[in-house]
N, C-alpha and C positions, 0 to 999 in steps of 0.2 A: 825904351818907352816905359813909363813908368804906370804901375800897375793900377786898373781902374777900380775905383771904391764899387762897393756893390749900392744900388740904392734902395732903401726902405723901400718896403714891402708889405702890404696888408695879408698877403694871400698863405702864411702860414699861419695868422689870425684866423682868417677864414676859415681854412681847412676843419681846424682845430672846431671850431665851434658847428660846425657840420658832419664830425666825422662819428658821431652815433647814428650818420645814414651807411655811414659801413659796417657798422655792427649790423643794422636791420638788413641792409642790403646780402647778406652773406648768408644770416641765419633765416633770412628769405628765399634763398638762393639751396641752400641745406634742403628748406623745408618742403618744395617745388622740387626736390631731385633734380636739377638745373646740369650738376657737372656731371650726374650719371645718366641723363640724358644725351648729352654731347660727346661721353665717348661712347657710348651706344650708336652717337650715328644722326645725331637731330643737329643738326647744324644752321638753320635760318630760325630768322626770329618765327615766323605760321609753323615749321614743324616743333618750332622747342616750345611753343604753345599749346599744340595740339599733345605733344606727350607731356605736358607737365599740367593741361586742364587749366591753364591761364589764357589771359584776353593777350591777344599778339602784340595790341601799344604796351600795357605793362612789360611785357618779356622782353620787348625791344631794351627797351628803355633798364631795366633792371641789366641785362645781359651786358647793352654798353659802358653800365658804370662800373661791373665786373672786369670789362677790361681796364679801364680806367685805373683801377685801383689795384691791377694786376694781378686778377687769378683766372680771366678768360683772354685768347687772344683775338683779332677781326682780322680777317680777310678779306677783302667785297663784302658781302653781305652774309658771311660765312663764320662762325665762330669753332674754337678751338679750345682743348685748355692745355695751359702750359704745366711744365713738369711738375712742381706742387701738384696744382688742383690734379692731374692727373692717379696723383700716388695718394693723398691725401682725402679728396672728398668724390671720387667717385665710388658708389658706394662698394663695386665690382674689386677692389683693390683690396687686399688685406692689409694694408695700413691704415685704410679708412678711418675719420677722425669725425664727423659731423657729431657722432651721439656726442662729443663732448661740451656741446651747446647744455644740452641738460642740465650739464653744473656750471660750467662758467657762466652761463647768464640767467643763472636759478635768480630769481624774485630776491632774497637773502644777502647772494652775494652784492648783484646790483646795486639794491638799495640803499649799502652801507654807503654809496657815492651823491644820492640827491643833493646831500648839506655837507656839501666836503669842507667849505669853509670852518662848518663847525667842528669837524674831525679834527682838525688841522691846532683850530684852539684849543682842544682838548687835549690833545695828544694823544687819542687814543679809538677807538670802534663808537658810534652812537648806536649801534645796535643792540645794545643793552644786553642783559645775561649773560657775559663775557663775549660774545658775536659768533664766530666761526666755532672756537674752542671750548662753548658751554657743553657739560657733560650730557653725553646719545645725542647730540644736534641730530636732527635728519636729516641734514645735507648731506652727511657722510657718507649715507648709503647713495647718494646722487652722486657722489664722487666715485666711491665703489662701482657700479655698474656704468659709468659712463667714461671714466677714464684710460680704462683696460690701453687702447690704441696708442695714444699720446705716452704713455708709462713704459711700453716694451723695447724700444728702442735701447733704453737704459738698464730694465730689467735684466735684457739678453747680453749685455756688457757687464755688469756686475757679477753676472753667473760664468763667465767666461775668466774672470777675475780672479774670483773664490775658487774654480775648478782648474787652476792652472796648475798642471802635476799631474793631473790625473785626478781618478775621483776616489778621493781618500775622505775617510768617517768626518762627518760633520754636523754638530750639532746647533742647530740655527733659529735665532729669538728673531721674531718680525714685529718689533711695535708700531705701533699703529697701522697694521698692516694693510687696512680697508678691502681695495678689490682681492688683495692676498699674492699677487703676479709677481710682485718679488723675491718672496721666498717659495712660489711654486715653482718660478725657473729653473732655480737653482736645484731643487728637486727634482724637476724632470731633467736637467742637465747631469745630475750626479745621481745615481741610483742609491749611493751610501748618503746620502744627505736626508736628514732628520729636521723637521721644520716645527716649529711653537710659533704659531699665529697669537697675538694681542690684538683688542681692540673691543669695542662696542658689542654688546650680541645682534645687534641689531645688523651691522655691518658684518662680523665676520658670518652672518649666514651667508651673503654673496661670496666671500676668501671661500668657505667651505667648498659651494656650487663650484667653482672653478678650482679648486685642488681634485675634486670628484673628476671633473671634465679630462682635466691633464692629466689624470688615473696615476696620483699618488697622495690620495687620502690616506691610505692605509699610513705614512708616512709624515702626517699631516695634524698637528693635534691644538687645541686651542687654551688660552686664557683671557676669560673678560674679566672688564674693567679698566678702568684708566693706567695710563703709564707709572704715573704718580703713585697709586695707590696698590698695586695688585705686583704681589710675590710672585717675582720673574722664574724663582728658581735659581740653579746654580749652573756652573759647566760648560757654560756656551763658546762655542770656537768661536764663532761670526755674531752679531748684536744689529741686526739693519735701522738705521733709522731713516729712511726714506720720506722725505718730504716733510717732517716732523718739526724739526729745533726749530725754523723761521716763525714759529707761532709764536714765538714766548719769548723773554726777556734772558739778557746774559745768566742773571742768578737764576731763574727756573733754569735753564737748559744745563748749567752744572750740577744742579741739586739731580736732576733723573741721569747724568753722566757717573757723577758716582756712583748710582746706583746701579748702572749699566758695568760699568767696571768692577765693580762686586759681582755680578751675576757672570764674568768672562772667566774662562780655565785660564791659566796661567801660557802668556803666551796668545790667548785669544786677541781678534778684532773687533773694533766698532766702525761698520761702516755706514756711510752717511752721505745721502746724496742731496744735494741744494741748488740753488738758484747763489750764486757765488762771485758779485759784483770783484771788481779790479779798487785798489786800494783809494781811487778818487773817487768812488761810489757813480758815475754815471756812466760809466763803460763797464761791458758790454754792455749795448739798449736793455738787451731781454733781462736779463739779473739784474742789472742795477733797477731798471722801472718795476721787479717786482716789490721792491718797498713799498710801494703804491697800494697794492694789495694788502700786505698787510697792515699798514696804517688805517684801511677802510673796515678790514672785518676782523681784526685782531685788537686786543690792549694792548699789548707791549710788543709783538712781533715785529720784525725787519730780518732784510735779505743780510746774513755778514759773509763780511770779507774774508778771507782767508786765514788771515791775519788772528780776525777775532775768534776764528772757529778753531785752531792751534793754541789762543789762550784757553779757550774754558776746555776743552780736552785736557791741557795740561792742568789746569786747576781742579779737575777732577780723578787726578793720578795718574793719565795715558804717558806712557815713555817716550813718545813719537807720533804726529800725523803727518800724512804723507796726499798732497793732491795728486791726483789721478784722472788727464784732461778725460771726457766723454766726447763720441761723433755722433753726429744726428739726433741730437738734445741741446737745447740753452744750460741744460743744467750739468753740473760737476761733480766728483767723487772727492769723499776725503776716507782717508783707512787710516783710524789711530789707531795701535799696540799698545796693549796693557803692559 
């Protein structure tokens, strides 16, 4: 029997053009304490009203497009949440992720998408003042304090990486460090491990707050100012650059590579964790569609491939980088050798 055509279909039109009611619907859902409600125990639509101080038609109706769209499940009349929403947004869980509303759908980031058309002609952010990367943006401290969650997954894999041996003297540059959780891991993971926070003063007051918290400040020392501009120093075993390169353009991310490989002791790593699309640029969903992002609040940013992240390492003098798949993150490791 020979195989049947599928027939056109309007309904992924639809979706699409509908699907900023699942953004509202979630960060509604967040806001309403919804899935720490239901593993507390509230399970019909009158008690998930009554503990969330909503009208019971709203909850109803909100709850069922939750399942709908897959983060609550139904039973009778009965709701549930499934393994995500359980580890993820109740707020009872220490993986808890909601405060990261705060930045992801800060006013800032948003906006760069109204006129995407006109992004699109441009090639670049309408956001004007460079968008996300003009220097002290205050989103950054929005990203700092609201990201913590969603970053540690990775964090506690990078430090398990660098501490592989045991925990022998390490002296560690964190640019752009923001919340600072990546080189406090690793700090609290290795007691010989010595950390130099970068970034904004603005931002690393929150890196500080939380090296204080992990009680190894003492171990913990800072430089502001941009990547660009501000003497790294010399010696460094490890270089992080965490979520960083996707901002900028091939030539900016070589021009601070050199400079990063100058600041490395001989022998030293740069490691770099990204959003790290597959060589046809639409697979994986999650790294490949983060181009998206930076086309909206960047000039010249994009998610690279592998590929291009082992040229400008190499065009920056590295001897070697090496992928390093990540679990429980979209995003991947590269570790290039000077």
């Amino acid at each position: 029997m020979s195989e049947q055509t599928q027939q056109p279909s309007p309904e992924l039109f639809f979706q699409t053009l509908n699907s900023y009611q699942r953004t509202a619907a979630l960060k509604a859902a967040i806001e309403l304490d919804v899935f720490t409600a239901v593993g507390e125990g509230a399970r019909t639509p009158s008690e998930l009203a009554a503990r969330c101080k909503a009208s019971e038609r709203g909850t109803r109706i909100l709850c069922d497009y939750l399942v709908i769209i897959g983060f609550l499940t139904k039973e009778g009349g009965s709701y549930g949440l499934t393994p995500d929403a359980a580890v993820f947004l109740d707020r009872r869980s220490p993986a808890y992720m909601g405060g990261v509303t705060e930045f992801l759908l800060s006013p800032m980031l948003t906006d760069g998408y109204k006129d995407l058309a006109a992004v699109v002609r441009a090639g670049t952010t309408q956001m004007g003042e460079g968008g996300t990367v003009a220097p002290e943006n205050p989103i950054w401290v929005k990203f700092a304090r609201a990201m913590v969650p969603m970053m540690m997954p990775a964090a506690q894999q990078i430090a398990q990486v660098l501490n592989e041996g045991g925990g022998r003297e390490l002296k560690v540059l964190d640019i752009a460090a923001g919340h600072g959780m990546f080189g406090i891991t690793i700090a609290r993971e290795n007691p010989r491990a010595r950390v130099v926070a970068l970034d904004w003063p603005n931002v690393l007051t929150v890196a500080k707050g939380n090296a204080e918290r992990a009680g190894v400040a003492d171990r913990y020392t800072t430089i502001e100012g941009s990547a660009f501009d501000a003497d790294f120093g010399a010696g460094y075993d490890v270089v992080l650059l965490t979520n960083f390169l996707h901002h900028f353009d091939p030539p900016t991310c070589e021009t601070l590579l050199r400079k990063v490989h100058a600041s490395l002791a001989e022998g030293g790593r740069a490691v770099t964790l990204e959003f790290i699309p597959n060589d046809d640029r639409v697979s994986p969903p999650v790294p490949a569609a983060f181009s998206m992002m930076m086309l909206g609040s960047t000039p010249a940013g994009d998610a690279y491939t592998f590929a291009e992240f082992e040229r400008m390492f190499r065009n920056a003098g590295f001897s070697h980088s090496e992928f390093r798949p990540l679990v429980a993150t979209p995003e991947q490791l590269i570790i290039a050798r000077k």
